[in-house]
C-alpha positions in Angstrom: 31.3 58.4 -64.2 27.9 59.1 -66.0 25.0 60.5 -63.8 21.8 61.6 -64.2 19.9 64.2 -61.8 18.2 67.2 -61.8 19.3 71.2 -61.7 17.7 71.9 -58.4 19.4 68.9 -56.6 22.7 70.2 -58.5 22.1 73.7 -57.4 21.6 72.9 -53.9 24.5 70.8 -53.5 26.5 73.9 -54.9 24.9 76.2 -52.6 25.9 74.3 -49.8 29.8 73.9 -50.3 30.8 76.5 -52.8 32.0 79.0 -49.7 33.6 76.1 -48.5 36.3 75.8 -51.8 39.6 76.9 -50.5 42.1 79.4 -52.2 45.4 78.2 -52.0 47.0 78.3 -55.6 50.1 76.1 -54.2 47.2 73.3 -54.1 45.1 73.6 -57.2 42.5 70.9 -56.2 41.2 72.8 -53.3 39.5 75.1 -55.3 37.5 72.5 -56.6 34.4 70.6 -55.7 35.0 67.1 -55.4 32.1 64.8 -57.4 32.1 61.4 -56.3 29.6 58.4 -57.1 28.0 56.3 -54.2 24.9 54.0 -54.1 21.8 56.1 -55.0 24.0 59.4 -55.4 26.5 61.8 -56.1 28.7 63.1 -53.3 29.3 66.5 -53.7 32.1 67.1 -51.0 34.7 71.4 -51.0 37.0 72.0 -47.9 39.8 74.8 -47.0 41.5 72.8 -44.7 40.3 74.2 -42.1 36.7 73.3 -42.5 35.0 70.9 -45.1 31.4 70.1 -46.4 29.9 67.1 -48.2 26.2 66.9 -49.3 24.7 63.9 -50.8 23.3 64.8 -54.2 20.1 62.3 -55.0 21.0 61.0 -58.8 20.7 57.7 -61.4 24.0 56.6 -61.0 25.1 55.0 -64.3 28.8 54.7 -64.2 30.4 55.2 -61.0 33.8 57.7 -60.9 35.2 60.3 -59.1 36.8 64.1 -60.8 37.5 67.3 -59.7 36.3 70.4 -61.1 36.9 74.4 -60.3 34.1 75.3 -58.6 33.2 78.5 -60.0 33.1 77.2 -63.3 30.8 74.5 -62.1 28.3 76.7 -60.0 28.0 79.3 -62.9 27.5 76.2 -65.2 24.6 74.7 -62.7 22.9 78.4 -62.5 22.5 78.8 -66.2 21.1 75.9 -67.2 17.3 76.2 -68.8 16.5 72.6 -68.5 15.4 70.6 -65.6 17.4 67.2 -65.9 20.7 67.6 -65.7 23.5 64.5 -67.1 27.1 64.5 -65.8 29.5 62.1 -67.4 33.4 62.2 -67.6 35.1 62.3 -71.2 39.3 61.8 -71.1 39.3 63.8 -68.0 36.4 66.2 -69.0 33.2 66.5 -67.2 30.7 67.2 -70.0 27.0 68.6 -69.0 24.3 67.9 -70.9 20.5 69.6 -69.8 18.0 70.1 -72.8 19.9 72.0 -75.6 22.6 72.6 -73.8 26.4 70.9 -73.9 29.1 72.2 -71.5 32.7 70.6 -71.2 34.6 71.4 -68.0 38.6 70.8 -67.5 38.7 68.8 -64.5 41.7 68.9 -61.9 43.6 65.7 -60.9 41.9 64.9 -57.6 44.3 62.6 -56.3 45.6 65.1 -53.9 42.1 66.2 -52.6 42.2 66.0 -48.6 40.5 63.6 -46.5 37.6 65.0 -44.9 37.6 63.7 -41.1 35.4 61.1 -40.2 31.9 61.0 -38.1 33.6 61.6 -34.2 32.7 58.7 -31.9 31.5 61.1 -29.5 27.8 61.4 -28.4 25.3 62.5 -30.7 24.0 65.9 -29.9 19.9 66.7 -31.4 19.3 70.5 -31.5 16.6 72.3 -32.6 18.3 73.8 -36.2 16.0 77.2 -36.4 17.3 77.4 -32.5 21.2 77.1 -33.4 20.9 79.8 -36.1 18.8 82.1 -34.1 21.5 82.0 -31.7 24.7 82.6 -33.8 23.2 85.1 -35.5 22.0 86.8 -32.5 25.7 87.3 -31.4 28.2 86.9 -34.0 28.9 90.1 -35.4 30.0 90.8 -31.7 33.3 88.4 -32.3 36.7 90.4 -33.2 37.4 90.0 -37.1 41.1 88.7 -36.3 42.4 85.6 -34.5 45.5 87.5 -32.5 43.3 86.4 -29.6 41.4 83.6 -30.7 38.4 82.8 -27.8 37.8 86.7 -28.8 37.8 85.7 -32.8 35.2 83.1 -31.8 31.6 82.2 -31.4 31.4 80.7 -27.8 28.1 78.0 -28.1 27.2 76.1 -25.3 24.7 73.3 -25.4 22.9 71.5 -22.7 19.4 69.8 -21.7 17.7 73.1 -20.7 18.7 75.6 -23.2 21.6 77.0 -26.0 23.7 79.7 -25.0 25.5 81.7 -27.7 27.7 84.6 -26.9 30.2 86.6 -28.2 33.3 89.7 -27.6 35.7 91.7 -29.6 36.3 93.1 -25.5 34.6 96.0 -26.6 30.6 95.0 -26.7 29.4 91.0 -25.6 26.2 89.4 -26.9 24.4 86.7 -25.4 21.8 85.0 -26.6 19.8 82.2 -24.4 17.7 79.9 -26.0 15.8 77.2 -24.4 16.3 73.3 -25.4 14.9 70.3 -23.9 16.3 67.8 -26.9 18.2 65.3 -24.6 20.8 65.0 -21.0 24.2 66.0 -22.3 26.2 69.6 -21.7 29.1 70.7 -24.3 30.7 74.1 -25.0 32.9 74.8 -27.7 34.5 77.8 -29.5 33.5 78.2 -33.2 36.3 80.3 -35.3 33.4 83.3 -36.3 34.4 82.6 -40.4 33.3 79.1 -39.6 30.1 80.4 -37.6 29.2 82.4 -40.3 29.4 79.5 -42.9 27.3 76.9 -40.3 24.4 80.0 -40.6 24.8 79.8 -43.9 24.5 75.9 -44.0 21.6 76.0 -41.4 19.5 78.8 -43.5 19.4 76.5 -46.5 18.8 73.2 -44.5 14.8 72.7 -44.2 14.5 69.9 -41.2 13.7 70.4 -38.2 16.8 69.1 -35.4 20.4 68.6 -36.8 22.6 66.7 -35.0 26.2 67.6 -33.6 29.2 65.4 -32.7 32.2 67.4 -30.7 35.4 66.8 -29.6 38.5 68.0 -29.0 39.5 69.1 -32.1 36.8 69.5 -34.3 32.9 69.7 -34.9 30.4 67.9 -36.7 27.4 68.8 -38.0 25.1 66.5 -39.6 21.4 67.5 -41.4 19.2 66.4 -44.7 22.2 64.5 -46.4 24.9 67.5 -45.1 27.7 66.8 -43.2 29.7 70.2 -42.1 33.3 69.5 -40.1 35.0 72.8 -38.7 37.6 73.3 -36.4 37.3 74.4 -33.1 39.4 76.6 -30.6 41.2 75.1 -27.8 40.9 77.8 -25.1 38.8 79.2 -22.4 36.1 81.9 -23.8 36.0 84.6 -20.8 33.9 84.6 -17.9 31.9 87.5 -19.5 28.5 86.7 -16.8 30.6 88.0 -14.0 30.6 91.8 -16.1 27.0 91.4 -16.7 25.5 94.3 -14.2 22.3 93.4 -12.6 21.5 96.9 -11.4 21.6 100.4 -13.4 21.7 103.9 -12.5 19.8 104.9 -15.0 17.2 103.3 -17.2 15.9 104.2 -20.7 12.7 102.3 -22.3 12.1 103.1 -25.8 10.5 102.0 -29.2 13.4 100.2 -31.4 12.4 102.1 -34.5 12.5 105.2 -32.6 16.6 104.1 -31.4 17.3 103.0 -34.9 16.1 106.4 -36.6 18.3 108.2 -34.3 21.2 106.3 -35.1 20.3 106.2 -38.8 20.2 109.9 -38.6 23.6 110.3 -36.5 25.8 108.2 -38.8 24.8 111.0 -41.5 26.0 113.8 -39.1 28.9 112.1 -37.5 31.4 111.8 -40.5 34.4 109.3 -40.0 34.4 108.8 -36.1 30.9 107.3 -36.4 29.8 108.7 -32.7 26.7 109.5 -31.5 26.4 111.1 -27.7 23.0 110.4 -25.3 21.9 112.9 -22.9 19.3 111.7 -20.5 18.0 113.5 -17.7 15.2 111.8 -16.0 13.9 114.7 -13.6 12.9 116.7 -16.6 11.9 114.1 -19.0 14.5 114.8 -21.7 16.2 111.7 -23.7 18.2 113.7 -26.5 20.9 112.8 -29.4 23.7 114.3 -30.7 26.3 114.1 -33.6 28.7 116.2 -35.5 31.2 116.6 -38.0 32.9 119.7 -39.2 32.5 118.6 -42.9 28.7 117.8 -42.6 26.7 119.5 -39.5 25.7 118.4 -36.9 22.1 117.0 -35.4 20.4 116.9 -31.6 17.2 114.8 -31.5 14.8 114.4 -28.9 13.7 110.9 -28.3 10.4 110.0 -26.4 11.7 107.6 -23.5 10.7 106.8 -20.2 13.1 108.0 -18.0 14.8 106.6 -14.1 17.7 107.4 -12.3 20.1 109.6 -12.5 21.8 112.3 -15.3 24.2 110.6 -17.5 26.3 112.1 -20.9 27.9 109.7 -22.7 28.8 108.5 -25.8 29.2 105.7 -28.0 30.1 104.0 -31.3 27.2 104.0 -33.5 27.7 100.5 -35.1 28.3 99.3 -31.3 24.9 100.4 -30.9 22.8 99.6 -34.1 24.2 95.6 -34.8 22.5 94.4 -31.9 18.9 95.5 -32.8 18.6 92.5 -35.8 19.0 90.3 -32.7 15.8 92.1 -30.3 12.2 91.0 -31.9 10.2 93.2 -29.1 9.5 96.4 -30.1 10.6 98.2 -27.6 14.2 98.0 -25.7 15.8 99.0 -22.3 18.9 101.1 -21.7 20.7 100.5 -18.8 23.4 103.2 -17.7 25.6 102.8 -15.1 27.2 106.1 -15.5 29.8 108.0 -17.6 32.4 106.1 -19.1 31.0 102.7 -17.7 29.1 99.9 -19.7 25.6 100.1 -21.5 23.3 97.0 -21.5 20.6 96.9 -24.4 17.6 94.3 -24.0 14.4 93.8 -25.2 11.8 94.3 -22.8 10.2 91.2 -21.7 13.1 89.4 -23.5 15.3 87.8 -20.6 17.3 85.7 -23.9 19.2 88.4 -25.1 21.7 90.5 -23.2 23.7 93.1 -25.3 26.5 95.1 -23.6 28.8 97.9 -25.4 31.7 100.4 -23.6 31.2 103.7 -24.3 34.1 106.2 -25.7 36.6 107.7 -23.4 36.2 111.2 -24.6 
């Protein structure tokens, strides 16, 4: 194999699939990248057997071949270089680097034993709006549980159709929905994203620049396909719960404030509320007073007064802070609703004038 290219192609091609490199020491070669010659290229292709990348790398192909080589190594190799052209060529099983001054020799692994990655699915093609897809995950992933006991819960539900995306996401103790409109084509799928894979295909999307990527699902796996990137990732076979049904429409009280106003409170609070993180609301509406509180008997405690318009009833009630503060990345108005149904009973955050994103969180029981 003997190539010629350039760093920033390299560098790209390692930002895409370096997260992708798996970690199992039984199987050597998956923490590798896989470098593989094709007309007018270099295929640059990592998976952990449960999702796989593989970006086409424009390059001179002078010698066609195929290696191997530990991808940390490799990236920190790509990163340093100080000239622009970059030559890759393979020496008794070495991979040698050459860029202006500079001479690197890598060990490569045998990649005989490098898996398969699945082929292009047969299915229809799916055209999204890419900017649209990562809005929505990232409106609503942080939402998903970090473990897989339950797995629809340790997903990213994403459901595309003709009229618009719908992105949503539960631990079972706060949902987020985000609805974004589409009008890319006539087809309807839903599918459940494992969130470690969701958090990669943001990663993927934030680096790709064009403007629609395309999608191919079936049962077992999706594919999506941008700019020379093809991304394959698992998917969950279940039923992501009904959440609209828990959605209240109507609130007995309602709070409208400035965001920066909410997050300074809750910046403040998690300084006064130690290890439990909680943060109460009082809000009585007859005399105007929207008021914070947190304490901790190793720091002090805080009550702040936040200017609010005010409806409804009296309600006390507490909550989480984090519960509270991860949705506010995903609300671009600046200002937000509250809506109370009473003590102990769910809070709904939106933005106001924003109808696309719906953010519900239990309270605390005490």
């Amino acid at each position: 194999m003997k190539i010629g290219t350039t760093k920033e192609r390299l560098l790209r091609a390692v930002q895409l699939t370096e997260r992708i490199v798996g970690k199992k020491e039984s199987l050597p070669v998956l923490s590798c990248l896989l470098l593989e010659t094709i007309e007018h290229g270099l295929m640059v292709r990592a998976t952990n057997l449960e999702a796989g990348i593989e970006v086409m790398c424009p390059a001179e192909v002078l010698g066609s071949g195929t290696v191997a080589v530990p991808v940390s190594t490799f990236s920190q190799t790509i990163r340093t270089l100080q000239g622009d052209k970059v030559t890759l060529s393979i020496i008794e099983s070495n991979l040698i680097i050459e860029s202006k001054g500079s001479k690197t020799l890598i060990k490569t692994v045998p990649h005989d034993e490098f898996p398969i990655l699945p082929i292009q699915s047969d299915t229809e093609k799916i055209s999204t709006p890419r900017k649209k897809l990562l809005e929505g995950l990232q409106s609503v992933m942080y939402a998903a549980s970090p473990s897989m006991i339950r797995p629809e819960l340790g997903s990213v539900f994403v459901s595309i159709h003709n009229e618009k995306i719908i992105c949503a996401a539960t631990d079972s103790f706060r949902l987020a929905e985000k609805k974004i409109s589409n009008q890319n084509g006539l087809y309807k799928e839903d599918v459940l994203i494992p969130l470690k894979h969701a958090i990669e295909l943001t990663h993927i999307l934030e680096l790709l620049t064009n403007d629609n990527i395309d999608v191919y699902i079936d049962e077992a796996q999706m594919i999506v396909v941008g700019e020379g990137t093809k991304f394959i990732s698992r998917i969950i076979d279940g039923s992501f719960p009904n959440y609209t049904e828990i959605i209240p429409k109507t609130f007995s009280t309602e709070a409208t404030l400035l965001k920066n106003d909410f997050s300074e409170v809750l910046r403040k609070a998690r300084v006064f509320s130690g290890i439990e993180q909680n943060i109460a609301f009082h809000i009585y509406p007859n005399k105007k007073i929207f008021s914070a509180t947190a304490r901790s008997s190793d720091v002090g405690e805080m009550s702040d007064t936040v200017e609010a318009a005010l409806s409804g009833e009296d309600v006390d009630i507490s909550f989480h802070i984090n519960y509270l503060n991860d949705c506010l990345q995903a609300i671009k108005t600046d200002s937000i609703v509250l809506g109370f149904l009473g003590a102990y009973k769910p809070l709904v955050i939106k933005g106001v004038g924003d109808e696309g994103f719906t953010y519900l969180a239990m309270p605390l029981n005490k």
